[in-house]
C-alpha positions, 0 to 999 in steps of 0.5 A, spaced: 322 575 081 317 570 084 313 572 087 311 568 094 313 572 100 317 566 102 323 567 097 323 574 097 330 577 097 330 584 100 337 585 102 339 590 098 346 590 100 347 583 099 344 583 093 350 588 090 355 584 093 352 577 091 352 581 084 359 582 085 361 575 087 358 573 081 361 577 077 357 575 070 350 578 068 345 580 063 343 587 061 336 588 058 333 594 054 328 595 049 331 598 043 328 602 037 329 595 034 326 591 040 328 587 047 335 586 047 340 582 051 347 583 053 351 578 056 357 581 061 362 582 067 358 586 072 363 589 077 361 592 084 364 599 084 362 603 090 354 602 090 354 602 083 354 596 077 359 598 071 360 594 064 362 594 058 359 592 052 363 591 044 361 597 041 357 593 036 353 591 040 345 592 039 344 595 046 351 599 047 348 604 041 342 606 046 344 605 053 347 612 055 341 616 059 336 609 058 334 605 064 335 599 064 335 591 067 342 587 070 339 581 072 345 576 075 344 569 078 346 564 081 346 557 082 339 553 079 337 546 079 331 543 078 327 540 084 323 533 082 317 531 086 319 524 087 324 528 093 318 529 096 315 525 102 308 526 099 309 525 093 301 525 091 301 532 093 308 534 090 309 538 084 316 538 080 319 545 081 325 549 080 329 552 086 334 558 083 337 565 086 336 571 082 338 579 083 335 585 078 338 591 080 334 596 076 337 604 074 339 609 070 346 608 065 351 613 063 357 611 058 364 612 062 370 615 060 377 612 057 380 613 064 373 609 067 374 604 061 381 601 063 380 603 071 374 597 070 378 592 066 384 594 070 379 592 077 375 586 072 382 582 071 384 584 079 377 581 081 377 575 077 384 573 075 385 570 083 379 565 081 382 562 077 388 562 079 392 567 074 395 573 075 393 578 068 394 584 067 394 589 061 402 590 063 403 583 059 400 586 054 402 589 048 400 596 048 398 598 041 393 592 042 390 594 048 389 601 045 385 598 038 382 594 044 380 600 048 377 603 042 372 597 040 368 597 047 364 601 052 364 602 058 357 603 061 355 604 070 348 602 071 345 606 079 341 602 082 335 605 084 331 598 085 333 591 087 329 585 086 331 579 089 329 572 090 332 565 093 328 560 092 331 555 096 324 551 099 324 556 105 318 554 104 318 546 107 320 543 113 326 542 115 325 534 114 323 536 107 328 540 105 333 535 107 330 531 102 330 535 096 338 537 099 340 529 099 336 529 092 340 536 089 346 532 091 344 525 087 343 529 081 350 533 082 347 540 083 351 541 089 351 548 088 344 550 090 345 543 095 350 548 099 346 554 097 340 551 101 344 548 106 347 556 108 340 559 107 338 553 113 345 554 117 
């Protein structure tokens, strides 16, 4: 995360639930194989983080009992120092929102298993405008599903956050990073910046 006090995220309630509101994230762990990766669905179940990973996957074999990394993110956009009033004294960066949640993992049952694909689709089908449900299914399909993923929880014991969204310049500077993000279409972090001023 970064490191300057002005982008520092310490929220940790807000960071669990921008995890949710994203909906998406990366596990990381060191395995007896090396770092690894892997790209899944984060829902929020309470105060934890659950997943689910193929069962060939590299990291699901050694998830279980490990403690591990969930970054999920935001919008992200580069910033131009040409957006700057002084561009002599400006240095191109990029402005970004981020969460680590940091914890232990434990393997969840065949009943948690289908209970997160069952809040999974009633969590993300709304927005895209859909309505899925297993029961469309077909079951002997669902159930050969079922025994080629894992379902994992990851508690978290340590929240790192940054939103680094030019807290750091003046309101009249921002604007102009604002009305920049806009020109070059990264409306997403535009709108993320304006919330954080609002």
């Amino acid at each position: 995360m970064h490191p300057a006090t002005a982008f520092r995220w310490a929220d940790d309630t807000a960071m669990l639930a921008f995890v949710g509101e994203v909906g998406f994230a990366r596990v990381f762990l060191t395995t007896p194989a090396g770092p690894r990766v892997a790209h899944a669905p984060a829902i929020v179940v309470g105060d934890a983080l659950r997943f689910h990973l193929a069962n060939a996957n590299a990291l699901t074999p050694y998830l279980d009992g490990a403690t591990a990394l969930l970054v999920a993110e935001g919008p992200n956009a580069y910033l131009s120092a040409n957006w700057y009033a002084d561009v002599r004294g400006a240095v191109p960066s990029w402005n970004y929102v981020a969460v680590e949640a940091e914890g232990p993992v434990r393997r969840l049952g065949r009943a948690d298993l289908i209970d997160l694909l069952d809040r999974a689709a009633a969590t993300l089908e709304p927005r895209v405008g859909e309505d899925w449900t297993r029961a469309k299914m077909e079951p002997r399909r669902f159930e050969a599903m079922l025994g080629a993923i894992t379902a994992f929880e990851l508690t978290p014991t340590a929240w790192r956050g940054t939103a680094k969204l030019s807290q750091n310049k003046s309101d009249t500077e921002a604007a102009r990073v604002i009305a920049g993000m806009d020109r070059a279409g990264a409306t997403a972090m535009a709108a993320a910046m304006r919330a954080a001023r609002a």
